[in-house]
N, C-alpha and C positions, 0 to 999 in steps of 0.2 A: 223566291224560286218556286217554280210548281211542282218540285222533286219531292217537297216535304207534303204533299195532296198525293188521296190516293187515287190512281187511275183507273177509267172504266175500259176496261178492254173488249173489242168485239169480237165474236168469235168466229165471225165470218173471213176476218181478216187472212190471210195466207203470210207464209213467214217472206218477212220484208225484202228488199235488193239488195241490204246492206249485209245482213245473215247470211243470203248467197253466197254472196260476193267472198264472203269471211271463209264459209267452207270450202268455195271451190280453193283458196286461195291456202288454207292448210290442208285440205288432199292434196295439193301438187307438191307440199312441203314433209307431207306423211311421212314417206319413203326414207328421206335424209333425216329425220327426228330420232332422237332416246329417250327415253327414260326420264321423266320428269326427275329434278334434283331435289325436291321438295317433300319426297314420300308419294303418297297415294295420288292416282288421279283421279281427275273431275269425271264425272259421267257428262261429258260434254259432248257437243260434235268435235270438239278443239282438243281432245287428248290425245296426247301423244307431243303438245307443242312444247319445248324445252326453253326457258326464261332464266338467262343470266342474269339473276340480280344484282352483281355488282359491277354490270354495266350501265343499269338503271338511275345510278347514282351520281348526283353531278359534287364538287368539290366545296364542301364545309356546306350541305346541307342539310336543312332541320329534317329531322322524320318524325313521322305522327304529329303532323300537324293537320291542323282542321282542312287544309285545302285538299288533304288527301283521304276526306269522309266522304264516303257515299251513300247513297239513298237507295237502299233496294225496294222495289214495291211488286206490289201482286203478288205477295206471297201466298204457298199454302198453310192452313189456318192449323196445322198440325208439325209445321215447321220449326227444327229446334237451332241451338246454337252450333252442337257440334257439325249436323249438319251443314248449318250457314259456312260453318270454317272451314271444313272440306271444300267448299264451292268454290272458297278463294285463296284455297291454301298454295295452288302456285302459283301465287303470285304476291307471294311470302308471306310472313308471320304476323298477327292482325293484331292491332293495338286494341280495339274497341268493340263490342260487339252488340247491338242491342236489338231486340223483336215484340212488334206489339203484334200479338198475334190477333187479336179481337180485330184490329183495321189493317192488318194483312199488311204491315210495311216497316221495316229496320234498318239501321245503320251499322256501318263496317267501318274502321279505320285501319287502312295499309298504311304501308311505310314508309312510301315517297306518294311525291305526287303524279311522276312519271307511272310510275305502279298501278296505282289508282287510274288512271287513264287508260291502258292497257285493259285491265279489269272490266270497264267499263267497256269499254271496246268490245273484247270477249262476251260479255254475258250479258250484255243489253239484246233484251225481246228471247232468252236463251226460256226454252219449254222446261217446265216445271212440275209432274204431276197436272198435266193439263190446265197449266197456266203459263204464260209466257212472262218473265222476270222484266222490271221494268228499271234501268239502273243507272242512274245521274248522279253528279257531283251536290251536296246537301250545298246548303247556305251556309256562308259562316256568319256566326253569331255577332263576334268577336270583330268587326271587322267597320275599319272609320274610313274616313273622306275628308281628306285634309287638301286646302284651297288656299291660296294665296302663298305658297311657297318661294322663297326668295329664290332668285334665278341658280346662285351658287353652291347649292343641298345639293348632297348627292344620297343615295339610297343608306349608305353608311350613317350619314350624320341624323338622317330622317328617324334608322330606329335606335341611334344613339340619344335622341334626343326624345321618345317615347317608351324608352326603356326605366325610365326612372318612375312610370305607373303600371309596370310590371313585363310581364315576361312577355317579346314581340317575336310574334314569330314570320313573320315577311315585314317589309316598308320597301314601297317603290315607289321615285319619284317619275309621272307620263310624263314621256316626250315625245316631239312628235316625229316626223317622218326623217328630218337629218338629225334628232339627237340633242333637240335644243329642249329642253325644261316647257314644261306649260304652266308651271307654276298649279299644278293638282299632284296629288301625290291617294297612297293607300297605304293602310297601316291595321296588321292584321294581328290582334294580340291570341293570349293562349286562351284566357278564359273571359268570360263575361265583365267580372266586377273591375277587371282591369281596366275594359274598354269603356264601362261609364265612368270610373273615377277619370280617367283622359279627358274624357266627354264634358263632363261637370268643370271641371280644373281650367280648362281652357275655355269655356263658355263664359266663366265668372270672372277671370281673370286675364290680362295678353301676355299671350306666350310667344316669346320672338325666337329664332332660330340663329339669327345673325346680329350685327354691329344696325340692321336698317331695322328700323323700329314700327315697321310694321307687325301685326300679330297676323299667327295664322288661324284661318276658320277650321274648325273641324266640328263635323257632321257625320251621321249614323249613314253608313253605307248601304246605298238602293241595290240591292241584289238582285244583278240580271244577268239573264241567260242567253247570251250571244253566239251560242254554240250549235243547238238543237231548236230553238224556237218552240213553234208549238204546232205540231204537225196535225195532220189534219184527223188522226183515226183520235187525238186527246179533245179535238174539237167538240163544244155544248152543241148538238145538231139538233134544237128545239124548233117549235114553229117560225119561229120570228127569224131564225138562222135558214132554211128553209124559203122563208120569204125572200129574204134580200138575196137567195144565189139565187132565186130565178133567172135572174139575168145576169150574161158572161160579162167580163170587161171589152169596155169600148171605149170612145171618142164620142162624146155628146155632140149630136146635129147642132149646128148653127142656125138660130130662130128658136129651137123649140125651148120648152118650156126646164128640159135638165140644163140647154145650155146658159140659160137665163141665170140661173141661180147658182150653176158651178161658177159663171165667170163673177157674180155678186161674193160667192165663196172664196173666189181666189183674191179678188181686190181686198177680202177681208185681213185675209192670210199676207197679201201683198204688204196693209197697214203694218200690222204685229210686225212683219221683218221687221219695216220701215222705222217704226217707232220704237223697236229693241234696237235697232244700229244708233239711234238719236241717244235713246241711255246708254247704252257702250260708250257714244262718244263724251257725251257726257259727264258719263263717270270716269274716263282715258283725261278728259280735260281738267276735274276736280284732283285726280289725283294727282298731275305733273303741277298743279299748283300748289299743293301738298306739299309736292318733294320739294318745290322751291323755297317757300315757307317754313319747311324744316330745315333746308341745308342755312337760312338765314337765323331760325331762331338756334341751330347748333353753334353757329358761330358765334352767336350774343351769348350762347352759354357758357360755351368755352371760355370767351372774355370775362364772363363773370366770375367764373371758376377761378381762371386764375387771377381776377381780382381779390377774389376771395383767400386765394391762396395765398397772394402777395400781404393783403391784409392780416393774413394767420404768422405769415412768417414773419415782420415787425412785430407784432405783436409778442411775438416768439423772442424777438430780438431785444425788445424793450424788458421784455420779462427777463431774460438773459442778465441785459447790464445791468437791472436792477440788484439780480441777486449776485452780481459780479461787486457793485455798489457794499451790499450787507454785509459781503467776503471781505472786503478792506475796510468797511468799517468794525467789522468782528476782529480782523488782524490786528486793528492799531489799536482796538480797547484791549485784546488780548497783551501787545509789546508793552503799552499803557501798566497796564497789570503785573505785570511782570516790570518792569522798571520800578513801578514801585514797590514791588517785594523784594526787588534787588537791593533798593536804596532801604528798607526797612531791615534788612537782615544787616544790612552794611553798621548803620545806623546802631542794631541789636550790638553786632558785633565790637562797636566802636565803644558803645557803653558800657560793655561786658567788660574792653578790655581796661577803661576806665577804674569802673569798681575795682577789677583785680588790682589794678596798679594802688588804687586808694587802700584797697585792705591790705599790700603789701608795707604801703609806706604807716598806715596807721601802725598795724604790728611792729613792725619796725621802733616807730615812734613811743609804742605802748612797754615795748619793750624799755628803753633807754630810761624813762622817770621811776621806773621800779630800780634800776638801780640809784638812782638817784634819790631816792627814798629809802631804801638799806641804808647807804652813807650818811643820811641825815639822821638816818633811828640813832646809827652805831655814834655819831658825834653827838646826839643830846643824851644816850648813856655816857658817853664821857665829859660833859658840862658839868656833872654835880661835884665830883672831885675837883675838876678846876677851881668849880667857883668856889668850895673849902677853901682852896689854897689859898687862893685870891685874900677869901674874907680874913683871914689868919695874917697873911700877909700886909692885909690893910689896917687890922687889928694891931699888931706887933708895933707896927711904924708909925701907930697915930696915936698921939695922945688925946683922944678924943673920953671923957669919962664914960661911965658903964651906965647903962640907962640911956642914955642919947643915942639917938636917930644918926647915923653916919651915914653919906651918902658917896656911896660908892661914885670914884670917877669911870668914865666915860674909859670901856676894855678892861675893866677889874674884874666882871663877872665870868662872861668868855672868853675863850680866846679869840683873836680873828679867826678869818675863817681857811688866808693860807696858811696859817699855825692847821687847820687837819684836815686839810688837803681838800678844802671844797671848792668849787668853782661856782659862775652863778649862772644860773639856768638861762634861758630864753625868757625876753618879757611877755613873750603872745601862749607860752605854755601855762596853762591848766589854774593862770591867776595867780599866781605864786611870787610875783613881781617883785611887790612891796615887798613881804615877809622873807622871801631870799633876799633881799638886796637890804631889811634890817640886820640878817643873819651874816650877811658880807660887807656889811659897816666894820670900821673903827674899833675895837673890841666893845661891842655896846654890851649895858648894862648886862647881869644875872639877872631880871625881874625881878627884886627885891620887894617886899611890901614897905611900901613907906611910911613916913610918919602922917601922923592923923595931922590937917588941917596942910598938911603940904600941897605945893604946887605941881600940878599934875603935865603940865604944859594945856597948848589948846586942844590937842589930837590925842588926850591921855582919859580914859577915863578912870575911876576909879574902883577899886577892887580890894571889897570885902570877906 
């Protein structure tokens, strides 16, 4: 923008049509005017004009934004801030305020952009200590060109979608005369580092907007001035400027030597079209075979996707029955386990109840031979007296002489054994067989010691 340059101004100049036009247009409004609402007024020709600011205001718009900085120039070089703020204090409260006094030229930031324009209005070419104020919209710094927009973005989505590399404060997407998309758009952030990290982000990498997988371009925004142009008192009027208006505008003669070369100039100009419409079509033809290309390899992907998918889920499935598989083979080692700790407890139990019965009947059993051993004590204390009787008895009756060996018969010595009351054991108890069933014979012998050189039988041995 040439707003940020400072201007030469001529002094010969008279104050412009547009300055007239301004004054005669608030003296006819003088009359019906009050009291500015803002405090003091400007030492303008325009004081006395009254500025509703909140009719200014359109619905959920940003304020102090950069679109609403201006560029004052041709200041005087003794000019301060308070008074800058006065100059444009009705036209409300100024976010920004800055002056380089050294090159005579500062910045103001109002509140809307509406504001700002107005302002601009008012105080452009406004005399100053015998300068006249020079006063345009600044550049914004901050500010992209974003290209290849999918047809379906709307302004919303634009700085929803630019918001995520800082704070946006406009995105519009052009359209053109009935409202269709041009696929360009503008995206205007708050400060600098916003707008190159965007810059960079998107340069290095493709940023889609939609489901179409095209990326969009973005680009540092050409700041131009479509408004004011460049009138002719900011014109370089140097020699060479000087030269070429010698001569007004015309239609070059036919024959002569400008028409020669304009019409050389235009057939040149004619090519350029010619061969930009060839790359237009060109590129309109590369890309619908694009689209066809992609709408074919999206379907090959999708198929493969859900091959993929199909694939994952067998997989899934296989893995499933396997560990469905481990789960009953885990159950049946576990029932396994368990049956046999059933049948081992059974098993425990059955042995347990074994032994108990076995210790019952042994006790039992252990018990019955102790008496049976008492009876035997108490009958061989009573053998010895029998078998007195006996011998006396067998003495008495036998005339057998004194000195000789008498041999007792077979029940002289004991008694039987129901003579005192014994009975005879079990053969499989404790080995006692033979010897109870000696002692429940016949009234067998007292063990007598025999005579020397006697016959002992074959199952007798001898006893010294």
């Amino acid at each position: 923008m040439q707003g940020n340059r400072g201007y030469r101004m001529e002094q010969q100049n008279h104050t412009p049509r547009r300055q007239q036009q301004q004054q005669q247009h608030h003296q006819q409004q003088q009359p019906e005017t009050t009291s500015p609402t803002n405090g003091q007024q400007a030492t303008s020709p325009n004081e006395g004009v009254t500025i509703d600011l909140k009719n200014f205001r359109k619905p959920s718009e940003k304020t102090f934004t950069q679109r609403s900085r201006l560029f004052v120039g041709n200041l005087p070089s003794d000019v301060t801030e308070e008074e800058m703020r006065k100059l444009f204090e009705k036209f409300g409260k100024a976010g920004e305020i800055f002056i380089h006094k050294d090159k005579g030229f500062g910045f103001i930031r109002l509140e809307t952009r509406t504001l700002a324009e107005i302002a601009k209005a008012e105080l452009d070419n406004l005399p100053l200590r015998g300068k006249q104020l020079r006063v345009r919209f600044a550049c914004h710094s901050a500010a992209l060109s974003v290209k290849n927009i999918p047809q379906f973005v709307s302004n919303e989505l634009l700085e929803e979608a630019f918001s995520m590399f800082g704070q946006v404060e406009r995105a519009v997407v052009i359209v053109d005369d009935r409202g269709r998309s041009t696929g360009k758009g503008i995206v205007e952030f708050a400060s600098k580092p916003s707008a190159r990290k965007a810059l960079d982000r998107c340069k290095d990498g493709a940023y889609l907007l939609t489901a179409f997988p095209r990326p969009i371009t973005v680009e540092p925004m050409d700041q131009l001035d479509d408004e004011e142009g460049l009138p002719d008192k900011l014109l370089v009027k140097n020699q060479m400027c000087h030269k070429e208006r010698e001569q007004p505008p015309r239609f070059a003669q036919p024959g002569s030597f400008e028409y020669e070369y304009a019409m050389r100039w235009k057939a040149l100009i004619d090519m350029e079209k010619q061969q930009q419409q060839q790359v237009d079509r060109n590129i309109k033809e590369a890309q619908e075979k694009m689209e066809i290309e992609m709408e074919a390899a999206r379907h090959e992907h999708q198929v493969m996707l859900m091959r993929q998918d199909l694939m994952r889920r067998q997989e899934e499935l296989h893995r499933m029955e396997e560990l469905h598989n481990q789960e009953i083979q885990k159950r049946k080692q576990i029932e396994i386990r368990h049956e046999e700790e059933r049948r081992r407890r059974e098993e425990e139990t059955r042995r347990q109840q074994e032994e108990m019965l076995r210790r019952q009947q042994e006790g039992f059993k252990n018990s019955y031979p102790d008496a049976r051993e008492a009876d035997l004590r108490m009958a061989q204390m009573a053998m010895p007296g029998a078998m007195g009787l006996n011998n006396r008895a067998s003495l008495g009756n036998s005339n057998v002489a004194s000195g000789a060996a008498a041999t007792p018969g077979p029940g002289a010595m004991m008694p039987e054994a129901a003579a005192i009351g014994m009975t005879s054991p079990p053969n499989d108890r404790f080995g006692q067989a033979p010897n109870i069933e000696g002692l429940g014979g016949a009234n067998p012998p007292a063990f007598p010691r025999g005579a020397p050189g006697a016959d002992f039988g074959p199952n007798k041995r001898r006893r010294y």
